[in-house]
C-alpha positions as CSV (number, residue, x, y, z in Angstrom):
1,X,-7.3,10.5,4.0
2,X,-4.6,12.5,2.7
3,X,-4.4,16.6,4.1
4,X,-2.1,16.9,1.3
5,X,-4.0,15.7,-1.5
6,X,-7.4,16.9,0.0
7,X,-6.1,20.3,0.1
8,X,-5.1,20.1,-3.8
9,X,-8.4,18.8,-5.2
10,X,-10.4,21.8,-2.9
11,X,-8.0,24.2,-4.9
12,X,-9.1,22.6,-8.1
13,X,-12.6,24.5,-7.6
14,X,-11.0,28.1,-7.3
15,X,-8.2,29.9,-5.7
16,X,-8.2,29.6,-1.6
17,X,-5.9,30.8,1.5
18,X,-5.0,28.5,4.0
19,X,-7.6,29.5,6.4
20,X,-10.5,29.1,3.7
21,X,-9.0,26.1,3.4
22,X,-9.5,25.0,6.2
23,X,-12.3,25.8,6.9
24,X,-13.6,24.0,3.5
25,X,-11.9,21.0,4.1
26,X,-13.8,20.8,7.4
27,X,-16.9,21.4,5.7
28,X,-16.7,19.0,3.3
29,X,-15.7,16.2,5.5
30,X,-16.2,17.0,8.7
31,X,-13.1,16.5,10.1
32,X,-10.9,19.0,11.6
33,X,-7.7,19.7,10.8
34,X,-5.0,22.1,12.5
35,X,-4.2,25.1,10.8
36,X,-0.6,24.8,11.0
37,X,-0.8,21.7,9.3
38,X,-2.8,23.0,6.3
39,X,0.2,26.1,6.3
40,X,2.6,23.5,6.0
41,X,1.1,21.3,3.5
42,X,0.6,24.7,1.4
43,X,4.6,25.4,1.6
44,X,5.5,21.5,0.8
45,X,2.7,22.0,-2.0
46,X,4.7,25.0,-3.7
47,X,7.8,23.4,-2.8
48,X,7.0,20.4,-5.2
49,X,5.7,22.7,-8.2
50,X,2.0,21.7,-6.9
51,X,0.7,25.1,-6.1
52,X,1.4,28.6,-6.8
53,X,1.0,31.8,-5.0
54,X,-1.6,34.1,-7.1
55,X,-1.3,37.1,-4.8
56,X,-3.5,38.4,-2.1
57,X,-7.1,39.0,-1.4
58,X,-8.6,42.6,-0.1
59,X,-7.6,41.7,3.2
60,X,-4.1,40.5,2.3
61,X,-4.3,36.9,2.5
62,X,-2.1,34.9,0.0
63,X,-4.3,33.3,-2.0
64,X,-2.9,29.8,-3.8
65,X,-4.0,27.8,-6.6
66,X,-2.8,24.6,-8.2
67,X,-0.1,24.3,-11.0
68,X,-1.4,22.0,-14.1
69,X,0.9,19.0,-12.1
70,X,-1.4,20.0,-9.3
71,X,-4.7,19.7,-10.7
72,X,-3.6,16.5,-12.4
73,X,-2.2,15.3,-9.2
74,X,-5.6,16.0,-7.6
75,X,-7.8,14.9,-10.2
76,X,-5.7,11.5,-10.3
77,X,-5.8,11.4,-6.8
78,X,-9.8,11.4,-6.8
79,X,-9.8,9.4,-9.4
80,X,-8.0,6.0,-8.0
81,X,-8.6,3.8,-5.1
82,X,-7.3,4.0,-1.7
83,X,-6.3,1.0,0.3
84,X,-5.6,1.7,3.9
85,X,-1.8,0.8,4.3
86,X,0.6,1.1,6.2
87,X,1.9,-0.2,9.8
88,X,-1.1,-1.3,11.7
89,X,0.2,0.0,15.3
90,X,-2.1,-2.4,16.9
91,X,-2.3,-5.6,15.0
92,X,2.0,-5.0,15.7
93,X,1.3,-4.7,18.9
94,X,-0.5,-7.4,20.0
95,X,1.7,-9.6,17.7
96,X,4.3,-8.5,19.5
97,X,3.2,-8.9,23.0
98,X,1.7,-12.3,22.2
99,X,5.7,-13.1,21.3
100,X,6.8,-11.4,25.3
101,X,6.7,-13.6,28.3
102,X,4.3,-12.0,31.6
103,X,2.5,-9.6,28.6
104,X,-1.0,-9.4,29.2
105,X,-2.5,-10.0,26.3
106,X,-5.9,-10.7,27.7
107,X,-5.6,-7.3,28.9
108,X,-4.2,-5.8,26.0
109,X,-7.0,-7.0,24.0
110,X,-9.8,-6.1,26.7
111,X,-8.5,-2.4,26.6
112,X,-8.4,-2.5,22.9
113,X,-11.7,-3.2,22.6
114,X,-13.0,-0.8,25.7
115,X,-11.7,1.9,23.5
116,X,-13.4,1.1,20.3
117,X,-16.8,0.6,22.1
118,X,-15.8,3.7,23.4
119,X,-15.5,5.7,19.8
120,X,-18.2,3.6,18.5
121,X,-20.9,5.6,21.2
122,X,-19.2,8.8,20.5
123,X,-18.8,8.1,16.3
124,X,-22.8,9.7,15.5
125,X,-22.2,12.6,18.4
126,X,-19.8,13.6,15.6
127,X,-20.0,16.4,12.7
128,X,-22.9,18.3,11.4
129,X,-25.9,16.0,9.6
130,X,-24.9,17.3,6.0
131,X,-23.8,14.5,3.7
132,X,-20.3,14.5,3.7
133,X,-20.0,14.4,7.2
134,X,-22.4,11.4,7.1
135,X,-20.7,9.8,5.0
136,X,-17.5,10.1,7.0
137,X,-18.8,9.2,10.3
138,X,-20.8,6.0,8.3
139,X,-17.0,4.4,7.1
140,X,-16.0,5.7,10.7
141,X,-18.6,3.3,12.6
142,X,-17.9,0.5,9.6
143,X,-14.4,0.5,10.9
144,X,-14.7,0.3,15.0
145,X,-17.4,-2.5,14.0
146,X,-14.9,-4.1,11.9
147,X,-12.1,-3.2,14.6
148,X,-14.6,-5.5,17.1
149,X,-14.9,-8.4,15.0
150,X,-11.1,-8.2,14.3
151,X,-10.2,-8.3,17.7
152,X,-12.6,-11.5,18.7
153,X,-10.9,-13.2,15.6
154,X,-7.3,-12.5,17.0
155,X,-8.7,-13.3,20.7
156,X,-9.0,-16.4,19.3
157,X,-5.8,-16.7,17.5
158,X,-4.0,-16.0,21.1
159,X,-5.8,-19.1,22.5
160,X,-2.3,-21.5,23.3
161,X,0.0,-19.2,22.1
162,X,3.2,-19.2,23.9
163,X,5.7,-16.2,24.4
164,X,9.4,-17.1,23.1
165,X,12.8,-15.8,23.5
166,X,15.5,-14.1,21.6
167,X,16.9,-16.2,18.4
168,X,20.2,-18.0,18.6
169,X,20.5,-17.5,15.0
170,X,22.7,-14.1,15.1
171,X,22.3,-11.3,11.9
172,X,25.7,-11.4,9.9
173,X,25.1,-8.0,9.9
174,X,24.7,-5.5,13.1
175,X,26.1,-2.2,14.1
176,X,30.1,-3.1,15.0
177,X,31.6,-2.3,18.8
178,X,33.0,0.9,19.8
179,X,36.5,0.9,20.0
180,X,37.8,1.7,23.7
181,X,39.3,5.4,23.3
């Protein structure tokens, strides 16, 4: 889920500072997030027209709310799906290690999968029981289960599969040779 856009659809409801803003985003999904990250998602915010400083509060915090690009951003954010995309760092690197000769990937896969079992037991020890965080840890536990069945389909994928080496075929392109100085 995106800090950024998170952080713009909680300043929809009302004008926030960064700690409050924290502290809600936390509370509505139950995931914690480093303060300095929501201070530098609020300066990248302002930065791009998203956000605006209204002032400060009785104790002198700066309080932000969103521009109308902001709230549009927001509410269009909200409002469309979200596929998880991206660079899978594990599917790449198991393809990749099935490609390497002496990688284990028996071993690879066997640590893989110690670790998801191993989030899956902690995934309800997670959050408060409101809502929100149920939901999250719910779609949490979805995904390790998913992760396990994904990683029996790929065992089986490995079965035969043998390393290779570098390509003859050569780039025409490539970084050119220092000349000697």
């Amino acid at each position: 889920m995106s800090v950024r856009q998170s952080l713009l659809a909680i300043l929809d409801r009302g004008a926030c500072y960064g700690s409050q803003l924290r502290a809600e985003y936390e509370r509505r999904t139950g995931v914690r997030v480093n303060v300095g990250q929501v201070y530098t998602t609020l300066e990248r915010l302002e930065r791009d027209g998203l956000i605006e400083s209204i002032g400060v509060d009785d104790e002198a915090h700066v309080l932000w709310q969103p521009t109308a690009a902001g709230r549009d951003d927001a509410r269009s954010w909200l409002a469309g799906a979200s596929l998880a995309e991206g660079r899978d760092e594990v599917a790449l690197k198991i393809a990749l290690a099935v490609t390497l000769p002496g990688a284990d990937v028996d071993g690879i896969l066997s640590a893989q999968r110690a670790a998801v079992r191993e989030a899956l037991a902690r995934v309800d020890e997670e959050g408060a029981d409101a809502v929100p965080s149920a939901i999250v840890r719910a779609a949490r536990r979805a995904r390790l289960e998913a992760d396990l069945r994904w990683l029996d389909e790929v065992e089986q994928l490995t079965v035969g599969a043998e390393p290779f080496g570098l390509s003859e075929e050569r780039p025409r392109r490539g970084r050119p040779a220092r000349s000697a100085v």
